[in-house]
C-alpha positions in Angstrom: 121.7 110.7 94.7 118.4 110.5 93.1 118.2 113.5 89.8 114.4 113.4 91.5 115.7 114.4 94.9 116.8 117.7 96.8 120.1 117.5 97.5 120.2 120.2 100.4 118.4 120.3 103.9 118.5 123.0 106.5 117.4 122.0 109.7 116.6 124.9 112.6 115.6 124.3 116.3 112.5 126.7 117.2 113.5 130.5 119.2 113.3 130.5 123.2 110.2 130.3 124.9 109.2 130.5 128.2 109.6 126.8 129.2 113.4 127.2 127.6 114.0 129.5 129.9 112.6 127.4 132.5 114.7 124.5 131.4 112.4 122.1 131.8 110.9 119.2 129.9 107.5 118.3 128.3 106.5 122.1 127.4 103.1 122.7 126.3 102.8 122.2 122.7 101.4 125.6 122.2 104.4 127.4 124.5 105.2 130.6 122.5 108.0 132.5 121.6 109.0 134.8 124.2 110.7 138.3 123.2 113.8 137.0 122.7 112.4 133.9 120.5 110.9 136.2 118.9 113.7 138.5 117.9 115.8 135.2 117.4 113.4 133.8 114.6 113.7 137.5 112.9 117.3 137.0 113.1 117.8 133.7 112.0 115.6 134.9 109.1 118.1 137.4 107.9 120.5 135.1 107.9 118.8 132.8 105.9 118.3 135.1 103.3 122.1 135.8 103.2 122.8 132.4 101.8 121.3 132.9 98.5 119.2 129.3 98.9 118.1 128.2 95.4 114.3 127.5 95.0 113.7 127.8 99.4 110.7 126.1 101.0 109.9 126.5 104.7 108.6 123.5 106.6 107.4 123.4 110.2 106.3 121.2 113.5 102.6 122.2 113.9 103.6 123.0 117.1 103.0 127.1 118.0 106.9 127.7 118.7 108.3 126.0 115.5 105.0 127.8 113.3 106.4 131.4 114.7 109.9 130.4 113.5 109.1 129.1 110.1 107.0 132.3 110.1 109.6 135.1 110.4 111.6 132.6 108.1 109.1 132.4 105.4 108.3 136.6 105.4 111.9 136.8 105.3 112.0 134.9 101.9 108.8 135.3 100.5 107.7 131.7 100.9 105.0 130.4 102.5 105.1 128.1 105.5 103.7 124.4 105.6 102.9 122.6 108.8 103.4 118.8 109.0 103.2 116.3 110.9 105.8 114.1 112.2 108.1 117.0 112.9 107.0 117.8 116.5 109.6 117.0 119.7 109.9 113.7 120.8 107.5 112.8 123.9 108.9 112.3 126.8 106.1 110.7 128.2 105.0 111.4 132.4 107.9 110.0 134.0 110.3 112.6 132.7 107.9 115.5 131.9 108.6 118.7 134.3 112.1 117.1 134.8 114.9 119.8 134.6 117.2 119.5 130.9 120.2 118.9 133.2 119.0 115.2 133.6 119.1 114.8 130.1 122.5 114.1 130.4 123.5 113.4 133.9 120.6 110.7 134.0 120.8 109.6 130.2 121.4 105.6 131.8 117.7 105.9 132.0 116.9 106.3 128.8 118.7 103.0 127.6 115.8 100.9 127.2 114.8 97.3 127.0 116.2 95.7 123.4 119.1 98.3 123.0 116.3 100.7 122.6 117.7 104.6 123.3 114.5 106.9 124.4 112.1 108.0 126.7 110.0 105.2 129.1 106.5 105.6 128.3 107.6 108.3 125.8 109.3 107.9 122.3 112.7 106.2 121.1 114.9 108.3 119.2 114.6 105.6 116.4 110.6 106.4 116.7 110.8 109.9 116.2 113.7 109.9 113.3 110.9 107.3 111.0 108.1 109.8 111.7 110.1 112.8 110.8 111.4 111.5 108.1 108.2 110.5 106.8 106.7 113.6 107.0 109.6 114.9 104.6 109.0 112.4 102.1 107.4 114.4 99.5 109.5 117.6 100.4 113.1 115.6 99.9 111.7 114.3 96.2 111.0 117.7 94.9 114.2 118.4 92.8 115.7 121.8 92.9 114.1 122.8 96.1 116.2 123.6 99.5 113.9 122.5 102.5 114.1 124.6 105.5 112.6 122.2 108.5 112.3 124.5 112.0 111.8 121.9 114.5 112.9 120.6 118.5 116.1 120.3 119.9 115.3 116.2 120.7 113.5 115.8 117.5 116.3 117.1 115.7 119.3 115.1 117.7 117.1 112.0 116.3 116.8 112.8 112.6 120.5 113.0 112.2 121.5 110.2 114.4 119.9 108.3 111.3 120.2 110.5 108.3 124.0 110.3 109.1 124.1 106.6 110.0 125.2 107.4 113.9 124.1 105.6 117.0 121.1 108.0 118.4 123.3 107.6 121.8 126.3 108.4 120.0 124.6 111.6 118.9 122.4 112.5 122.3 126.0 112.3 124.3 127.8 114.4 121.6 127.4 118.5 122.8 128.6 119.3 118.9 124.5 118.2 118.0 122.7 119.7 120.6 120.9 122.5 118.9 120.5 126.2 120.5 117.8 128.2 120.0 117.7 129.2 116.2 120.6 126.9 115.5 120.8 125.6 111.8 121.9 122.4 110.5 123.1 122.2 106.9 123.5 118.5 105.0 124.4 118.1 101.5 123.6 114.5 100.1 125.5 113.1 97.7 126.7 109.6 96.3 127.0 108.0 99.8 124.6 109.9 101.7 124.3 113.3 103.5 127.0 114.6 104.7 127.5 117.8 107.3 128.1 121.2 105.6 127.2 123.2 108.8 126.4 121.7 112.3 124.3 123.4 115.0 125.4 126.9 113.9 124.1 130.5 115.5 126.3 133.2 114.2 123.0 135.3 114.1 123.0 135.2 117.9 125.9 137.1 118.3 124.4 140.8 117.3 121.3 139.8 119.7 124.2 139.0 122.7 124.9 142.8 122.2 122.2 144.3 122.3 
């Protein structure tokens, strides 16, 4: 690990929205939080602030969903929120959009594309999306001391750890253990030989809201 580098990286799926509820795929890019997102985001806020992150910085998808996630995120810690690009869910392109999340996995043959290719036809490979995203964190993973707080998509998400922990992006989209709730965090320390898992697709902040 680079002295130059942050060594910690918290990634969080966006709260519920509408389309969520819906389960279907290719949601408008501004599709809000709904009331429950909403209380989600404050929730996964608190519970952010509980770990005592050293030197926090809050990073977001420009779309509206991940923006009112980082936002209760970044009130919570006193930080502000930057947008990037690059960070945004993967495109499914119009041959899968409306489609219901259920074929994500019972029609996942589909998405085994020409040249061993894993991703969307006339959308996005996983391999696509995990460059961009990665991209856009360039300058935020070089800033030493910092802890990076990304709120992104569930997709966009499953494809950034396929390759930040060296994993087949199939081996990863069939595995339920990386398939992000709403809120969910991922926690990766990186060290000598790369990043490794400290916490994968937790929620215990959802619990009080099951209550309630």
């Amino acid at each position: 690990m680079s002295p130059s580098s942050a060594s910690r990286l918290l990634l969080v799926r966006h709260g519920q929205t509408a389309s969520n509820v819906a389960q279907t795929l290719g949601a408008a890019h501004d599709d809000p939080l709904d009331a429950l997102g909403q209380r989600q985001a404050r929730a996964v806020a608190t519970w952010l602030t509980g770990l005592n992150l050293p030197a926090p910085r809050v990073y977001a998808s420009r779309y509206l969903r991940a923006g009112q996630t980082a936002g209760a995120i970044g009130e919570a810690l006193g930080q502000p929120v930057t947008l990037l690009d690059g960070l945004h869910e993967i495109e499914v392109g119009p041959g899968w959009s409306g489609r219901p999340y259920a074929h994500l996995r019972t029609h996942a043959h589909e998405l085994e594309l020409p040249g061993g290719a894993f991703g969307f036809p006339g959308g996005e490979t996983l391999d696509a999306v995990a460059t961009r995203f990665l991209a856009a964190l360039e300058q935020p993973l070089t800033q030493p001391g910092t802890t990076p707080i990304v709120v992104s998509h569930g997709g966009a998400l499953t494809a950034v750890l396929a390759r930040l922990l060296d994993l087949a992006p199939r081996a990863v989209w069939d595995d339920p253990r990386y398939a992000h709730a709403n809120t969910a965090v991922t926690e990766l320390e990186r060290g000598a030989s790369g990043w490794q898992v400290r916490r994968l697709a937790e929620h215990p902040h959802l619990a009080a809201l099951a209550v309630e």
